[in-house]
C-alpha positions as CSV (number, residue, x, y, z in Angstrom):
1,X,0.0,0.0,0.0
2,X,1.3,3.6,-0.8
3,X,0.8,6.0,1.2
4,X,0.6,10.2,1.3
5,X,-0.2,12.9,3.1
6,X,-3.1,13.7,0.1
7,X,-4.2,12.2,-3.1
8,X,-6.2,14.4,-5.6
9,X,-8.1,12.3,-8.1
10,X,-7.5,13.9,-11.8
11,X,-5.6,16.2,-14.0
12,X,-7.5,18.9,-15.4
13,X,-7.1,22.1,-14.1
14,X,-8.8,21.6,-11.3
15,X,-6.4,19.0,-10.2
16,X,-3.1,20.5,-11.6
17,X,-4.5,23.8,-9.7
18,X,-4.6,22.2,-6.4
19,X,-1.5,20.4,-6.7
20,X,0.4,23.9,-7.5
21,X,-1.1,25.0,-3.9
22,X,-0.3,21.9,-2.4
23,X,3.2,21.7,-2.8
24,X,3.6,26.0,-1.8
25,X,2.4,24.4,1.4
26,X,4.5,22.0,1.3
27,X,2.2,18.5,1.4
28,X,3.7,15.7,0.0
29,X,0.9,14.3,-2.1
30,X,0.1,12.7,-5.9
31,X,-2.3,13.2,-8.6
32,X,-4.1,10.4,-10.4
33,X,-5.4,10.2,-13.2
34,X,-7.2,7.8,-15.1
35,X,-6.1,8.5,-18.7
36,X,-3.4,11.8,-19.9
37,X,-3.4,15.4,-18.1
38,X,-6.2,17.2,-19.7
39,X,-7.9,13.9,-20.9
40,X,-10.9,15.6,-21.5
41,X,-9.7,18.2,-23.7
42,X,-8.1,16.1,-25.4
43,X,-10.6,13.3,-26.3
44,X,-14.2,14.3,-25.6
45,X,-13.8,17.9,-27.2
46,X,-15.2,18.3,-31.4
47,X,-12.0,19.2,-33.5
48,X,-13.2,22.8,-34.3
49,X,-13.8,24.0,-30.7
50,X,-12.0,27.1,-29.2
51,X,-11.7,27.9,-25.8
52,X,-14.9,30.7,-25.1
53,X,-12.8,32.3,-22.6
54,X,-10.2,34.5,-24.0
55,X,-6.4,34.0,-23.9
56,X,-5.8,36.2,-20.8
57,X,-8.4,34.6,-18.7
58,X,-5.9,31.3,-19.0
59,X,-4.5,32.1,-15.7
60,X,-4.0,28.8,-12.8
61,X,-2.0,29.9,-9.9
62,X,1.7,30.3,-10.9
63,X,0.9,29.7,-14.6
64,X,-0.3,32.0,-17.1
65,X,-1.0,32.6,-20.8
66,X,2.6,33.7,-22.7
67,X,1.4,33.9,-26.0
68,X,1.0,36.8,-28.2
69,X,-2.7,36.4,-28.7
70,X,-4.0,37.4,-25.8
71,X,-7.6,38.1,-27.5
72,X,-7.7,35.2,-28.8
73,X,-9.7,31.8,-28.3
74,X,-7.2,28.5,-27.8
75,X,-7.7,25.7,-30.0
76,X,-7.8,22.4,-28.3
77,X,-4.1,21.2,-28.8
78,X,-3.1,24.6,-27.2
79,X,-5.7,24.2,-24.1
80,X,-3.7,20.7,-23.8
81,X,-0.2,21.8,-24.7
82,X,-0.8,24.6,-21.9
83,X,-2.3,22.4,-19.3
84,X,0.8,20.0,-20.2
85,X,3.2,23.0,-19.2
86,X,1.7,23.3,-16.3
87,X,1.9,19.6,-15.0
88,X,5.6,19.3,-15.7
89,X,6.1,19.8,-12.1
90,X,3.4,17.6,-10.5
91,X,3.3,14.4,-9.3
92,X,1.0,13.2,-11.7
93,X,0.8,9.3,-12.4
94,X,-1.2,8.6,-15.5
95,X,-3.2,5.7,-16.7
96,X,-4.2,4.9,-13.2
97,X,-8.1,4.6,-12.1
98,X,-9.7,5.3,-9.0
99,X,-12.0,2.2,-8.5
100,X,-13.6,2.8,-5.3
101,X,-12.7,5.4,-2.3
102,X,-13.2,4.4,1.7
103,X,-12.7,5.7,4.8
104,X,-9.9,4.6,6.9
105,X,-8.7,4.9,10.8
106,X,-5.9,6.7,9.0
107,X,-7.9,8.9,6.7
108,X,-9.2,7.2,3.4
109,X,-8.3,4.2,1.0
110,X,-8.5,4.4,-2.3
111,X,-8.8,1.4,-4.7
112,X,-7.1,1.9,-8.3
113,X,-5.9,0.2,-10.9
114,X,-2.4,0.1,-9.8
115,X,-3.1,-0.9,-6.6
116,X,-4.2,0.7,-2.9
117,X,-3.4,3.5,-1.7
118,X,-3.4,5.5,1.1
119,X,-4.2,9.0,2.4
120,X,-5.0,11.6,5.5
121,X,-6.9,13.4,2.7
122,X,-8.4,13.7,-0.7
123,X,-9.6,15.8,-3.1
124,X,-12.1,15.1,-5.9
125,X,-11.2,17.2,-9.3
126,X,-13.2,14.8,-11.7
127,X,-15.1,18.7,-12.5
128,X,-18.1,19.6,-13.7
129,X,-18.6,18.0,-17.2
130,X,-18.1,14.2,-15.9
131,X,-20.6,12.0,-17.8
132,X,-23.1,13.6,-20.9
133,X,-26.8,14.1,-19.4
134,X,-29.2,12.2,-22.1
135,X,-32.9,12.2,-20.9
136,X,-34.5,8.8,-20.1
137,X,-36.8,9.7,-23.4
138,X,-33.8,9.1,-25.4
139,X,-34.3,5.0,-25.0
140,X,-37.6,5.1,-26.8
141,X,-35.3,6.5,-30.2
142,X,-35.0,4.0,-33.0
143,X,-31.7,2.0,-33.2
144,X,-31.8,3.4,-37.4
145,X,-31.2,7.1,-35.5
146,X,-27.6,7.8,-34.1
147,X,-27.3,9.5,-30.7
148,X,-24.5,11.3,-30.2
149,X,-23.5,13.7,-27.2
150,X,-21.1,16.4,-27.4
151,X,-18.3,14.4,-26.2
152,X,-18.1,11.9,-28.8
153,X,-19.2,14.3,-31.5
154,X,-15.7,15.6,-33.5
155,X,-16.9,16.6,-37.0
156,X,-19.9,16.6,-39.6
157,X,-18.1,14.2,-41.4
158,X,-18.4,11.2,-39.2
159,X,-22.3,11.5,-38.9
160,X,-24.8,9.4,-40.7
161,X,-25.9,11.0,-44.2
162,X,-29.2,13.4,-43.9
163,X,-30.6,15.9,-41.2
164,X,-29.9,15.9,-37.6
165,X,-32.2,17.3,-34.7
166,X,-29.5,19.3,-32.2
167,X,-31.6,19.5,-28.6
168,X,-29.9,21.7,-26.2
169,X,-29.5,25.4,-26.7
170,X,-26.3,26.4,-24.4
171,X,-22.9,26.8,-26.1
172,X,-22.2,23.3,-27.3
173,X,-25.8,23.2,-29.1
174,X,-25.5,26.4,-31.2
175,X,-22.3,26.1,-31.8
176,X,-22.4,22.4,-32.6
177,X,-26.0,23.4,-35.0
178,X,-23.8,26.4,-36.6
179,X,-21.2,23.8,-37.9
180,X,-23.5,20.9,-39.2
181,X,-25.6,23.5,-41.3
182,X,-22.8,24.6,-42.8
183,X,-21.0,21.6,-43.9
184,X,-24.6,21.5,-45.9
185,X,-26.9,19.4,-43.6
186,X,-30.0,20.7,-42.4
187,X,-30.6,21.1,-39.0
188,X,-33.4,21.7,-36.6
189,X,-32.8,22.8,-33.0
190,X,-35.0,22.4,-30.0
191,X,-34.5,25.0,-27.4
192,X,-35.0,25.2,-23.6
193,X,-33.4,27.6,-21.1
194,X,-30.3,29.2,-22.3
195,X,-28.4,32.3,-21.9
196,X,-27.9,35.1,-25.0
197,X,-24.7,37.1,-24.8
198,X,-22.9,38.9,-27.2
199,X,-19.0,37.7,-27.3
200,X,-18.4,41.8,-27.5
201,X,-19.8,45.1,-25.7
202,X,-19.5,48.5,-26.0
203,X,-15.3,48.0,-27.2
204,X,-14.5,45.1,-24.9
205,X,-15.0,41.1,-24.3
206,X,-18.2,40.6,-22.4
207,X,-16.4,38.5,-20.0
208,X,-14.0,41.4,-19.8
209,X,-16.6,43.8,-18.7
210,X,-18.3,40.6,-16.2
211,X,-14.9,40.6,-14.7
212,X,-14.6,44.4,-14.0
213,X,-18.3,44.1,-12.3
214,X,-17.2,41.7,-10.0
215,X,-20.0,39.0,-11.9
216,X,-17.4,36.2,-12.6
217,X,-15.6,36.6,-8.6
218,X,-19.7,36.9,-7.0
219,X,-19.6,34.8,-4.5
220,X,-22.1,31.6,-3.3
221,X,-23.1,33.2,0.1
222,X,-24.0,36.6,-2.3
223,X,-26.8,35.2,-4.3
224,X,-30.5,34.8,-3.0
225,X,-30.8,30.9,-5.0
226,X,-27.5,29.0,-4.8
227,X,-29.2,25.8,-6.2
228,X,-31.2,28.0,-9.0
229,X,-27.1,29.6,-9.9
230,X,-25.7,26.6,-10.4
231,X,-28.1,25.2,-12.5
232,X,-28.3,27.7,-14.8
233,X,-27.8,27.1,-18.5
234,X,-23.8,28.0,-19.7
235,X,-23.3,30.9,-21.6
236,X,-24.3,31.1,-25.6
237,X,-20.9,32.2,-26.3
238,X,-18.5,30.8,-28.8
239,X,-14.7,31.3,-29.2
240,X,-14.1,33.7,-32.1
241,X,-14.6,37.6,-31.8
242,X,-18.6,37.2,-33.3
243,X,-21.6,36.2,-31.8
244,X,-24.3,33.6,-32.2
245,X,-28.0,33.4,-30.9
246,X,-31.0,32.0,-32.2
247,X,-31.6,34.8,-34.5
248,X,-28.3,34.4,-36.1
249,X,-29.0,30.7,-36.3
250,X,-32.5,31.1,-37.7
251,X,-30.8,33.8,-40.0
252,X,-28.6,31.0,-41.8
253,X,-31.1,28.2,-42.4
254,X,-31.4,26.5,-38.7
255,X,-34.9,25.5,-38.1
256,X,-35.2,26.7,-34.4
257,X,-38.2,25.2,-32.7
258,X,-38.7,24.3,-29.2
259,X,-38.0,22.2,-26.4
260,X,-38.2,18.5,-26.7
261,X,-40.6,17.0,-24.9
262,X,-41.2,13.7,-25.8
263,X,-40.3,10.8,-28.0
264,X,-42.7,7.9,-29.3
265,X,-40.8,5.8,-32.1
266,X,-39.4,8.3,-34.9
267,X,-41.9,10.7,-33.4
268,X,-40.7,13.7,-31.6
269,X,-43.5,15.8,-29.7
270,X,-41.8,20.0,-29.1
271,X,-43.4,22.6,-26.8
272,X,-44.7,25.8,-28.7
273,X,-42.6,27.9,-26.2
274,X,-40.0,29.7,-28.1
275,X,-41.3,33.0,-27.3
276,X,-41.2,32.3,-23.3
277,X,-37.7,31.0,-23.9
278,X,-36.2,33.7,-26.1
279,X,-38.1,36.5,-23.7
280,X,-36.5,34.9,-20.3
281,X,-33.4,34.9,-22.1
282,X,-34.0,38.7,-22.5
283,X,-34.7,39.2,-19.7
284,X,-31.2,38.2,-18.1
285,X,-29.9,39.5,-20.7
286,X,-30.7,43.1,-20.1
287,X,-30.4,43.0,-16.2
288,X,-26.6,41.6,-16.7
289,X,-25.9,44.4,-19.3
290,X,-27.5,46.6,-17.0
291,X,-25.1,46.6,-14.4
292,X,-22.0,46.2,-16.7
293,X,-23.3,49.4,-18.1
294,X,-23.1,50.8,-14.7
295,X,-19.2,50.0,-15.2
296,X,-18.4,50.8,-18.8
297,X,-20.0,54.2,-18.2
298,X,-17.8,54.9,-15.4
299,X,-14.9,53.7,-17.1
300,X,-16.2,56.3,-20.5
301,X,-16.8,53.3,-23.0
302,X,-18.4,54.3,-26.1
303,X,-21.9,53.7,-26.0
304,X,-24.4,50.7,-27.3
305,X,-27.7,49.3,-27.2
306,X,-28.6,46.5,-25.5
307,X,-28.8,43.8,-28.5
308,X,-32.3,43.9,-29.1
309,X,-35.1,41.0,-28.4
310,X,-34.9,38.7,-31.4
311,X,-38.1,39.0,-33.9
312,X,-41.0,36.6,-33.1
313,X,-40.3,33.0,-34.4
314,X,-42.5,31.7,-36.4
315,X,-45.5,29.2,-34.7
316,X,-43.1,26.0,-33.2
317,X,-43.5,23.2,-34.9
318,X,-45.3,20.9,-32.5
319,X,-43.9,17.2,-33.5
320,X,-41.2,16.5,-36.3
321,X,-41.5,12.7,-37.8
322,X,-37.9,12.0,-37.7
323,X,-37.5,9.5,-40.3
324,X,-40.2,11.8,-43.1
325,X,-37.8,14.9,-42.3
326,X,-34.7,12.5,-43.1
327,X,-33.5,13.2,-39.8
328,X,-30.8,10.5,-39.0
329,X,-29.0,11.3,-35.9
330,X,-30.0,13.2,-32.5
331,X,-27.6,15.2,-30.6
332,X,-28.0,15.8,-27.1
333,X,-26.0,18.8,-25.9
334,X,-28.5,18.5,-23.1
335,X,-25.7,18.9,-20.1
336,X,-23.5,17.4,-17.7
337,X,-23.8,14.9,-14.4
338,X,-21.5,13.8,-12.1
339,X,-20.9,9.8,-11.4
340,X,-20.0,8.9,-7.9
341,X,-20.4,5.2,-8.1
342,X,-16.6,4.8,-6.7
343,X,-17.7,7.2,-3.6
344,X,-18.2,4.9,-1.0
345,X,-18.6,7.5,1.6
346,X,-21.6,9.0,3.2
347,X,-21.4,12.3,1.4
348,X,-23.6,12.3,-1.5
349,X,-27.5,14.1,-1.6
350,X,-30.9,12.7,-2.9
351,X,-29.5,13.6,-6.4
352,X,-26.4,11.8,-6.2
353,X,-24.2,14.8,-5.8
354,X,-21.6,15.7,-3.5
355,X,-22.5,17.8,-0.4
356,X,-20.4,20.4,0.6
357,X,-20.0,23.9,2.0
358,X,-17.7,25.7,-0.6
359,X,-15.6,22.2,-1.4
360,X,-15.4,21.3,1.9
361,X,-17.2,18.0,2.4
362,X,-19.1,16.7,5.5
363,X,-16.2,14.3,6.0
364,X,-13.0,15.3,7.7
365,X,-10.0,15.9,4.9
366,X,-12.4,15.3,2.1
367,X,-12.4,17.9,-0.6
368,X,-14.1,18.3,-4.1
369,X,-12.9,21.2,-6.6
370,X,-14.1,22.3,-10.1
371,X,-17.8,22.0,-9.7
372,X,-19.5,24.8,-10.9
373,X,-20.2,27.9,-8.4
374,X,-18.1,26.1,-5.7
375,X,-16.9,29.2,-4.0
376,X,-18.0,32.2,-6.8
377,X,-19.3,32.1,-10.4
378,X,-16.4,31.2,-11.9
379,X,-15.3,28.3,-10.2
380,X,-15.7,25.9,-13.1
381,X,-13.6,28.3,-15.4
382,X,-10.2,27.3,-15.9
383,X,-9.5,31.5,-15.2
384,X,-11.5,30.3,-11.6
385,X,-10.1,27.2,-10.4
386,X,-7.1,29.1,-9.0
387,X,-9.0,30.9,-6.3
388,X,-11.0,27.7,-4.7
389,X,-7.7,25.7,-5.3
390,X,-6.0,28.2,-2.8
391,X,-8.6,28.5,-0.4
392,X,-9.3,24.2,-0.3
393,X,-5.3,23.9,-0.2
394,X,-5.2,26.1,3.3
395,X,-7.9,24.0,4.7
396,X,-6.2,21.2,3.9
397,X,-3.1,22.1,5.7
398,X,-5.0,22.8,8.5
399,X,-6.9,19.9,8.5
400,X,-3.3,18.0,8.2
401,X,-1.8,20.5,11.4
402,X,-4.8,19.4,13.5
403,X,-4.4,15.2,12.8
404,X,-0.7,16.1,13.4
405,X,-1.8,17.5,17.0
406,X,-3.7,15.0,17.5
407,X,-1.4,12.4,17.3
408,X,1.3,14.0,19.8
């Protein structure tokens, strides 16, 4: 059995971040992971993706963005080849899976597949975008239809000839629906919540001017619904200097329609509700600008409008025959949820996620990091990680100082 002061299960940023903060403080510890650092970017990421955070929000305590591009939006090789800097330095051990995790009289035992080892404390970095969310509807499909999720989507290309139905509105669905229809498939997508932004405001990046309002930093204990924050839909941004909604979709041939509601066979039944959709959307949209503008006017930034509410859609289509429309796959960019199966500790809620009070879990020296809204809005960013790394990291070390006590 190996043993270590702490373990921290994966190598994303959230991982890598922690294990920066862990060795300032001195901890002797080791980062597992179950396939390469940055596995996920690296093999359940479409090849045309860019990162939709700009280059200088690529910060990770004691590692930053050195290009010349600061503007610009990293392809996936360069979010790898940075996150691959980074981890030159850690104790990273890949190829090695965490099958099962147990407390211990010492702390915790952790079942992989190069054997047991042993901790005073762990943290959980598996993040935020673990295992694709596809709705229990998605079984009554025909086998003729391909399903396909974001993360095993890469190109156009290696889809089944003829249309496909793209449900999920966020920034994988419109971006993924922008690049089908124009490699000269049609596409229809059904839309639920989402979140409009423009990728540029009055002269600067919108997540420039979220920044300088303190949006991205807002912390959990500062909003009224912490539950209703981290659920909420990611942003419709995308990561080139241009923005795209469902009026710029709708503009180039997309057939926007509304959320899916059920299936039956090759029949697909929609809600008419574009209209309360696009108007929540808004909505948020103008109380967010709101208070930017509050900050771009103090800071003398040229003026512009709000973008304004998109024209009416036409009445939703209220079921689509998949296989009359020659619609041959179904894309679910319908979300995220975490699997805890390997948890074997008394820490998970009703809906199979982890509890805990800003990453700090009911269990003594048990940590989880990159979960959306952790600490603040950002916390799932990899310009956000940092800040809940560092915090975690110095309750950690106190958590460590105390056992030590304890023991003499």
């Amino acid at each position: 059995m190996r043993t270590t002061d702490a373990i921290i299960i994966g190598a994303g940023q959230a991982g890598l971040a922690m294990s920066h903060c862990l060795a300032a403080h001195g901890i002797d510890h080791v980062v597992l992971e179950r396939g390469r650092v940055a596995e996920r970017w690296r093999s359940e990421r479409w090849d045309s993706l860019r990162l939709l955070t700009p280059n200088w929000m690529s910060r990770l305590p004691g590692w930053s963005y050195r290009g010349d591009d600061p503007d610009g939006f990293m392809t996936m090789p360069e979010v790898v080849a940075h996150l691959e800097g980074y981890a030159a330095a850690a104790p990273v051990e890949s190829g090695v899976a965490v099958h099962a995790l147990h407390p211990a009289l010492f702390g915790y035992r952790l079942e992989t597949s190069a054997g047991t080892f042993a901790a005073r404390a762990v943290v959980i970095a598996t993040g935020q975008c673990d295992l694709p969310h596809i709705p229990a509807m998605a079984a009554a499909l025909p086998k003729a239809i391909r399903q396909v999720t974001p993360s095993c989507y890469r190109n156009p290309g290696r889809l089944p000839p003829g249309g496909v139905l793209v449900v999920g509105a966020s920034a994988s669905g419109v971006q993924i629906a922008e690049e089908i229809h124009r490699s000269g498939r049609p596409v229809t997508l059904a839309v639920g919540r989402h979140t409009r932004l423009p990728r540029r405001w009055r002269g600067r990046d919108i997540l420039d001017w979220m920044q300088r309002a303190g949006v991205l930093e807002e912390r959990a204990e500062q909003v009224r619904d912490l539950a209703a924050a981290r659920a909420q839909p990611s942003l419709q941004l995308i990561g080139r200097h241009a923005s795209l909604d469902l009026g710029t979709l709708r503009a180039i041939g997309v057939r926007v329609a509304g959320r899916l509601e059920a299936i039956a066979g090759a029949r697909v039944t929609l809600r008419d509700d574009l209209a309360e959709t696009t108007e929540a959307a808004q909505r948020t949209l103008d109380r967010l600008l709101a208070r930017l503008g509050a900050v771009a006017d103090a800071e003398g930034a040229p003026d512009e409008p709000h973008p304004p509410p998109l024209a009416p859609f036409a009445s939703s289509l209220r079921g689509i025959d998949l296989a009359a429309d020659g619609i041959r796959t179904v894309l679910w960019a319908t979300g995220f949820r975490r699997n805890y199966a390997w948890l074997r500790l008394p820490v998970l809620d009703a809906a199979g996620e982890i509890r805990h009070q800003g990453g700090v879990t009911p269990m003594p020296g048990l940590y989880v990091l990159g979960l959306r809204f952790l600490r603040r809005r950002n916390s799932n960013f990899l310009d956000g990680v940092g800040a809940d790394a560092e915090a975690l990291a110095a309750e950690l070390h106190a958590h460590l100082a105390t056992q030590r006590r304890a023991a003499a």
